[in-house]
C-alpha positions in Angstrom: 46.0 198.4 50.7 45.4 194.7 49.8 46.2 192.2 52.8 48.9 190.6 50.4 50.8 193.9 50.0 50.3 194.5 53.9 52.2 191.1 54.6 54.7 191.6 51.9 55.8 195.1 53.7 55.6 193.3 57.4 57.7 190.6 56.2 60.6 192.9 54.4 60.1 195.2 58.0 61.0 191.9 59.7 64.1 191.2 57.7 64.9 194.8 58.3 64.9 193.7 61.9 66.5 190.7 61.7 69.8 192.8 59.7 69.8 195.3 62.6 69.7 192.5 65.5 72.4 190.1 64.0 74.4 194.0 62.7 74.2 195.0 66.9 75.5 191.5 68.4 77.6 190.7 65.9 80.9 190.9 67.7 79.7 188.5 70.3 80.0 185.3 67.8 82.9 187.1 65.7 84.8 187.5 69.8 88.2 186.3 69.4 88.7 187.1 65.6 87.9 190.2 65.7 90.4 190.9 68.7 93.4 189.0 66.7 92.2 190.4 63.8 92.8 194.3 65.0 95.0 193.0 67.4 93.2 193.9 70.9 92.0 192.3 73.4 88.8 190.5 73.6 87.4 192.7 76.4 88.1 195.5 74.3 85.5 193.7 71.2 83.3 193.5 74.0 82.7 197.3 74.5 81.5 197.1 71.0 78.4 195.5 72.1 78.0 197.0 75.6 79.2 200.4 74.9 76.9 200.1 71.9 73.9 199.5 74.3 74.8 202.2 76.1 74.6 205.1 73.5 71.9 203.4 71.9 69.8 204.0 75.5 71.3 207.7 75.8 70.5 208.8 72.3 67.3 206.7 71.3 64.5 209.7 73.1 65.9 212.7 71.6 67.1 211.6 67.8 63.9 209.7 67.7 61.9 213.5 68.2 64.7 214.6 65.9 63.5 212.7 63.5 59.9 212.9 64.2 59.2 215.0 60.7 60.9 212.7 58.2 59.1 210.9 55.9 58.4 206.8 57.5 59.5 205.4 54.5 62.4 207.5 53.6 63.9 207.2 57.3 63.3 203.8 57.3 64.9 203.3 54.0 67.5 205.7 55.2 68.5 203.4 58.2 69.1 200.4 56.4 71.7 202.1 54.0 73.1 203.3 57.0 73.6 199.7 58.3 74.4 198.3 55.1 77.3 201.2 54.7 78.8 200.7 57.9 78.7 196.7 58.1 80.7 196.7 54.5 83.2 199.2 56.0 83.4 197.3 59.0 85.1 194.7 56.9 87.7 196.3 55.6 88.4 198.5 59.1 92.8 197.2 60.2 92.5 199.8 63.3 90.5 199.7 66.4 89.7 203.0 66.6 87.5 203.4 63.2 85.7 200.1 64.0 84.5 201.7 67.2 83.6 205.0 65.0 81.5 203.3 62.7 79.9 201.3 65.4 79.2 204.7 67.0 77.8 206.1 63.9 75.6 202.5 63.9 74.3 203.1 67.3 72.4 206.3 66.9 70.9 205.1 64.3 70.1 201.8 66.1 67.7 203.5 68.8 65.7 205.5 65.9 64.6 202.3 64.0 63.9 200.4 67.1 61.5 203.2 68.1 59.6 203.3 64.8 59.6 199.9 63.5 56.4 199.1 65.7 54.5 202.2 64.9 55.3 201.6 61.0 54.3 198.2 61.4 50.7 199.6 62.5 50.4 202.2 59.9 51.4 198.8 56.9 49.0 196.6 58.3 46.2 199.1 59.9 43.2 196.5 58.8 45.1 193.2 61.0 45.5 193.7 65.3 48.4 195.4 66.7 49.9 193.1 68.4 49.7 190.9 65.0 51.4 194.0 62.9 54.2 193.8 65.5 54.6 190.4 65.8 55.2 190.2 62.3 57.7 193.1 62.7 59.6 191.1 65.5 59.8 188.1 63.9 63.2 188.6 62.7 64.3 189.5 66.2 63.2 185.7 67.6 64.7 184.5 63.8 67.9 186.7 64.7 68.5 184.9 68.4 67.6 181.5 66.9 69.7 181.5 63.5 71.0 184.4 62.0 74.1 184.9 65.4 75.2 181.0 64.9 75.0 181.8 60.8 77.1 185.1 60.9 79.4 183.2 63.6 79.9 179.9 60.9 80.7 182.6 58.1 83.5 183.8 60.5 85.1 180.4 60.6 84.8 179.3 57.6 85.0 182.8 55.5 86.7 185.0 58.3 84.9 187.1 60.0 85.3 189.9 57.3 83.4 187.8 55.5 80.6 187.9 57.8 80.4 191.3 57.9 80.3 191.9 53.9 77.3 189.3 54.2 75.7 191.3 57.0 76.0 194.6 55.2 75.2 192.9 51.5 72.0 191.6 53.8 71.2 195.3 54.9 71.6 196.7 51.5 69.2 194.4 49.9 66.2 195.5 52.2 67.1 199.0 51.8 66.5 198.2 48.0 63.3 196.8 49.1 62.0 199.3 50.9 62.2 201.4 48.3 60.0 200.0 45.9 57.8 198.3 48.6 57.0 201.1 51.0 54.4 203.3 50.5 55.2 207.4 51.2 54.2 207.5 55.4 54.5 210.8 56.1 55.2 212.2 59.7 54.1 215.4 61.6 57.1 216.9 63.2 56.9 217.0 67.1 58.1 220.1 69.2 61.3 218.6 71.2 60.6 219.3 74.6 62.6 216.4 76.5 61.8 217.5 80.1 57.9 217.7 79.0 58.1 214.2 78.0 60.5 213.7 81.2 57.6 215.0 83.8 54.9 212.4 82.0 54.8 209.7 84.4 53.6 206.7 81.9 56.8 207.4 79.4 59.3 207.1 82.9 57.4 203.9 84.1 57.7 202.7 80.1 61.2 203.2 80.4 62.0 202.2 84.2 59.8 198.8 83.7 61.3 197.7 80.7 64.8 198.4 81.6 64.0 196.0 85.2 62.7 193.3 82.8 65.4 193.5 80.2 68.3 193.6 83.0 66.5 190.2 84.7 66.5 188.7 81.3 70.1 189.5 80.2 71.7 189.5 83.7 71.4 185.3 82.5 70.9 185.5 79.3 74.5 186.6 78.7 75.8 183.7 80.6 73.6 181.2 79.4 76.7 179.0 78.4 78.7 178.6 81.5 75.1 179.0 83.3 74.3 175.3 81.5 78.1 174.2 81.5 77.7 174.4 85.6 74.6 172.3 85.9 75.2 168.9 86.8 74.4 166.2 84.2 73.9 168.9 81.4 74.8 167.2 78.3 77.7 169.7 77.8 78.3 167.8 74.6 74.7 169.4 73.0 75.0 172.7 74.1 74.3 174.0 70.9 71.3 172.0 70.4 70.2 173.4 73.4 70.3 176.8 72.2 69.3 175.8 69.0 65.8 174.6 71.1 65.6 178.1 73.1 65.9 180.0 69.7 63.1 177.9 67.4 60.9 178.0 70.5 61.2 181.5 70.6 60.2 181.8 67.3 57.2 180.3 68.2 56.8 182.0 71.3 56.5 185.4 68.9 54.2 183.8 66.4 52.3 182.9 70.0 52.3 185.9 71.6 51.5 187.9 68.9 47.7 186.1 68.7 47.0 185.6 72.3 44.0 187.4 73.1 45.3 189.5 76.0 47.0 192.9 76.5 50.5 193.7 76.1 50.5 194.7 79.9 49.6 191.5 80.9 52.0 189.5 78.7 54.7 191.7 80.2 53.6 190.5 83.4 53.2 186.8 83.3 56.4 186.6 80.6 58.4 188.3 83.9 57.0 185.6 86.4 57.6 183.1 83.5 61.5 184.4 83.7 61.7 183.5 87.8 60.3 179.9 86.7 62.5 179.2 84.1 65.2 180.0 86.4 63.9 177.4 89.3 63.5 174.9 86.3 67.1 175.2 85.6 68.0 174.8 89.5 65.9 172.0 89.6 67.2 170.4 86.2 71.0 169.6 88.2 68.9 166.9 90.2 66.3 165.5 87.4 68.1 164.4 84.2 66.3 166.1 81.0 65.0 169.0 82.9 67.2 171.2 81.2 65.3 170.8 78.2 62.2 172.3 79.6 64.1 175.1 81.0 64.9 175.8 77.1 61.2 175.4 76.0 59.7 178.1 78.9 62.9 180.6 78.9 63.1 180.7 74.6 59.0 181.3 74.9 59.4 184.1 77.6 62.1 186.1 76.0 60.4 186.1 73.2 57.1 187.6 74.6 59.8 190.0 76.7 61.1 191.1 72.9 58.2 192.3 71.8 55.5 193.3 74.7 56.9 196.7 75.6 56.8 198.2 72.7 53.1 197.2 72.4 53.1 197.7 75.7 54.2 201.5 75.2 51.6 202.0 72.9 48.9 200.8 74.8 49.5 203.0 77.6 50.5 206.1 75.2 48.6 205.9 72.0 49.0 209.5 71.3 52.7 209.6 71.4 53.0 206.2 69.7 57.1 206.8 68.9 57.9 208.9 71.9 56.9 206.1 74.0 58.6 203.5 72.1 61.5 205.6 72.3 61.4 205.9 75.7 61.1 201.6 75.6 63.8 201.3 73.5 66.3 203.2 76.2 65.3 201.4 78.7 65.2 197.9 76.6 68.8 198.5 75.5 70.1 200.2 79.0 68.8 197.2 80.5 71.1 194.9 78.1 73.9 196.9 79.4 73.0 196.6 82.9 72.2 193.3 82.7 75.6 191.9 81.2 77.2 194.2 83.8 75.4 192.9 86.8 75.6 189.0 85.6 79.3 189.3 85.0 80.2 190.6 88.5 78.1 187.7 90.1 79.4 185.3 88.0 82.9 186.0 88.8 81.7 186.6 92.6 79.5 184.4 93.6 78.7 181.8 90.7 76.2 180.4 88.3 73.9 179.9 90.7 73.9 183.1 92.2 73.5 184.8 88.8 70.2 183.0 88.4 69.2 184.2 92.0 70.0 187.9 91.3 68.1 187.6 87.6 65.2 186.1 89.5 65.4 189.1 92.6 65.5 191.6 89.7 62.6 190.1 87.8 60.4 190.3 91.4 61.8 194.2 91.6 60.3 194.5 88.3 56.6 192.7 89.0 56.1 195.3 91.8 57.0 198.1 89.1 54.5 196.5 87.3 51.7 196.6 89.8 52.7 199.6 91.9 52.8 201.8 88.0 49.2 200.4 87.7 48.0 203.2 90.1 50.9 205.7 88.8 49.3 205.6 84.8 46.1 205.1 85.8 43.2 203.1 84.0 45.4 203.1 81.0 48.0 201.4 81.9 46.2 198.3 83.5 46.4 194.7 82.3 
């Protein structure tokens, strides 16, 4: 396989991610149109997203062994028509009920393209360094945070949020037609499902336990991230979204960064955590120095970047021979720890304050270093930094 082809395939695998980021949060930016739109409440929109997260983090282990004999190329393929399908219908959905069907039917796949997206990224691009092949691949997650939310939320006002998810789905079905003339056959040797085998293996718990403590620090802010920067004294309110605008472009770069540092995935994880308690004292500290808030921006959009893509790598590293399984095992935790995480944040928020949110992300984020150095010892040699 030429380099050229290689890249072409990592960049179409990217967009593919990029479709099923923007196709998971979607009813964040679309909130309040959605609920008058199907006449609910906006809480209700909400489970969409959260409840999403959660079957995503139940379902991701065993569909992803389920699925462990299917042709790479053909379930990848298989996925995108899948989200393509459902967005489209999505759009023309008047009740409640079937919108939370299809984004039922959306979630179980969610989990088993998550899981494989790295390891196909390796087996495109097998001549380039890991890290690299999945950088590549998780490009269109830091592109998805940083452009394709606002985009899909502007199509909502100007177009209606139907519109938004036509575009979405029309997005989808275009890669799907992609992969199918760019991917090369992958096939895949079909794994025995033993769950409580893979259960007693004490690197694919610490996979999952560590990533889900990272993820909930991140998104316990993360989620509140505007009324965390509408509470800081002398926050230019006013250029909020250029704000976000900065944390998304940075992150970008943060992935293109990350993805050519010459260190292991392990240790990213680790200094990208302690880089999450330091953004956070940079924001306390931006309500008494002017212009801080900016640099906040700059080293949160870098870390949550890094904190997209190192456990998968991360997984593989310390599991090389059960590649998916352990990414599968990442992706539950990753997406259980964006449920927790919104959970958590929201009843501080309404408790205690902004404030105390960025305390109890930066507690969490300590809980989660101590994972990191206690499961050292746990994996063995493996798993160190």
């Amino acid at each position: 396989m030429s380099g050229c082809a290689a890249m072409v395939r990592l960049v179409m695998l990217s967009v593919g991610a990029f479709v099923w980021l923007v196709t998971e949060v979607m009813p964040i930016g679309l909130l309040t149109d959605i609920a008058q739109g199907l006449h609910v409440s906006p809480a209700q929109v909400g489970l969409l997203v959260t409840g999403y997260a959660w079957l995503v983090a139940l379902t991701a282990i065993p569909l992803t062994l389920l699925t462990s004999g299917v042709d790479r190329r053909t379930l990848v393929a298989g996925l995108l028509l899948l989200a393509g399908g459902v967005d489209v219908a999505c759009a023309f959905v008047t009740n409640y009920a079937v919108m939370a069907v299809l984004r039922i039917m959306l979630a179980l796949g969610h989990g088993v393209f998550w899981s494989v997206i790295a390891s196909v990224a390796v087996r495109l691009a097998p001549d380039i360094p890991v890290a690299r092949a999945t950088g590549w691949a998780f490009t269109g997650v830091a592109v998805g945070f940083a452009g394709g939310i606002p985009l899909v939320s502007a199509i909502g006002q100007w177009l209606g949020w139907r519109a938004a998810f036509v575009a979405c789905g029309g997005a989808a079905l275009a890669v799907f037609a992609a992969a199918l003339v760019l991917l090369p056959p992958m096939p895949a040797q079909r794994r025995h499902m033993d769950l409580r085998r893979l259960l007693r293996q004490p690197v694919l718990v610490y996979i999952a336990v560590l990533t889900m403590l990272v993820i909930t620090a991140h998104f316990a802010a993360y989620t509140y991230i505007i009324p965390l920067l509408q509470t800081i004294p002398h926050s230019p309110e006013q250029l909020i979204p250029v704000l976000l605008l900065v944390y998304g472009v940075v992150g970008i770069g943060g992935n293109w960064v990350g993805a050519r540092l010459p260190w292991s995935a392990g240790r990213l994880i680790g200094m990208s955590t302690a880089g999450l308690i330091v953004s956070h004292g940079v924001m306390v500290a931006s309500g008494w120095i002017p212009g801080l808030v900016w640099v906040d921006m700059v080293v949160w959009g870098i870390v949550s970047a890094v904190l997209n893509m190192a456990p998968q790598n991360y997984a593989m590293e310390l599991a090389p021979n059960e590649r998916e399984a352990a990414c599968s095992f990442s992706v539950t935790g990753f997406n259980a720890g964006i449920g927790a995480g919104a959970l958590c944040g929201g009843v501080v928020l309404g408790a205690a304050g902004s404030y105390a949110v960025l305390a109890w992300s930066a507690g969490i984020a300590v809980l989660a270093l101590i994972v990191f150095w206690a499961g050292r010892f746990v994996v063995g040699k493996a798993g160190q930094p």
